[in-house]
N, C-alpha and C positions, 0 to 999 in steps of 0.2 A: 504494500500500500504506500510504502513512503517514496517509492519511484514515482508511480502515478501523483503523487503530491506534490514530488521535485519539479516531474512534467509542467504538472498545472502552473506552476509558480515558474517556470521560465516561459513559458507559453504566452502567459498575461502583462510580461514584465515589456515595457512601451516600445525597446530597440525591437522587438519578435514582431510586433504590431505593426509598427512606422515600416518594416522593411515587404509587411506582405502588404499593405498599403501601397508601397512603393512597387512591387513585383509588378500588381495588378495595373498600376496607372501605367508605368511601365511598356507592358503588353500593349496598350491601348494607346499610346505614343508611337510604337513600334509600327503600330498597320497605317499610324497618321503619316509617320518620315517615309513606308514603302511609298504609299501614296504619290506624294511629294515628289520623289524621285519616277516613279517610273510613270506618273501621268502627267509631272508638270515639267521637272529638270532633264530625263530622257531626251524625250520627243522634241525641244528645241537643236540639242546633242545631236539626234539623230539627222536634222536637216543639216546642221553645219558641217555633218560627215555624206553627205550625200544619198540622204534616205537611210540609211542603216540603222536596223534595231539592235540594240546590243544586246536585249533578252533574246535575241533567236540564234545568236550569233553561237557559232560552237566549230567545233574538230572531230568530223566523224572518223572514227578509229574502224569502227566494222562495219558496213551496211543490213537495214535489215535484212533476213531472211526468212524467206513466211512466215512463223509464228513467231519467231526471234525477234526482237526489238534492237535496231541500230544502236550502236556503243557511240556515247556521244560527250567531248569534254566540252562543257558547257561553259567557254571562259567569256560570253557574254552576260550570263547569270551572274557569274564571280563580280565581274564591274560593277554590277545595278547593286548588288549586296558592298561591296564596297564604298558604295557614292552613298548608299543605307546608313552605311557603319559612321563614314567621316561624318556626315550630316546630325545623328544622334550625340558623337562624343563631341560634337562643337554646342550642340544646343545646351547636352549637359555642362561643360566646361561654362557657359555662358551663364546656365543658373546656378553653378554652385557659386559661379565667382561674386556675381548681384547678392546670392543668402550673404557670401562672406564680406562683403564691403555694408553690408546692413547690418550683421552681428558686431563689426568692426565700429560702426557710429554709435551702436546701444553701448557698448563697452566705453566710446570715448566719452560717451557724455558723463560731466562733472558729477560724482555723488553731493548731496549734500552735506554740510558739516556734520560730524555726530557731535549730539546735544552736550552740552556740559554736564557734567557729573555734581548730585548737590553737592560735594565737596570744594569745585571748581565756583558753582555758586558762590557761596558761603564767603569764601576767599576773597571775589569779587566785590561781596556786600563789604567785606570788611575794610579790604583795601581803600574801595570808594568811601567812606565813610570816615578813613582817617586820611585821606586825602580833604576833606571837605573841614576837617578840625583845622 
């Protein structure tokens, strides 16, 4: 039972949480940048190259043969996950750097004083007071 309890008590604790949080939006970013790439950034790529899809683009190694399926290195797929890949780690790089320049301004901003201690008071009254004699 105290496994099951260790479980529970790492499972709830906020880093477990925030990262499947994270997974999931993640995911749903992921199909946003394929997007991106292969229906917006592509397809201009593809006319400045002279029509050419880079998803179709491949090196057939075997042709097919009747039921056999052609052996195919698919290094126009490899590009489009590529142009994927740079696309996500600059967005990312972009938002962590914005989190860290905002965690950077909460940190710089002044605290303010801590209060005087009534000892520090005290001293004060006194001081003033034979200052005033």
């Amino acid at each position: 039972m105290s496994m099951l309890k260790e479980f529970k008590e790492f499972a709830m604790k906020g880093n477990v949480v925030d990262m499947a949080v994270g997974i999931i939006i993640g995911g749903a970013f992921g199909k946003i940048v394929s997007s991106l790439v292969n229906d917006v950034i592509m397809p201009p790529i593809g006319v400045l190259t002279g029509g050419m899809d880079f998803s179709k683009m491949g090196l057939t190694i075997k042709e097919a043969v009747g039921d056999e399926e052609a052996v195919v290195i698919a290094y126009g797929q490899f590009i489009n996950h590529t142009i994927n890949f740079l696309i996500v780690a600059a967005s990312i790089f972009v938002l962590v750097k914005a989190m860290n320049s905002m965690k950077k301004k909460e940190e710089e901003k002044p605290a303010a004083p801590p209060k005087p201690s009534k000892e520090e008071v005290l001293l004060t009254e006194i001081r003033d007071a034979l200052r005033a004699k």
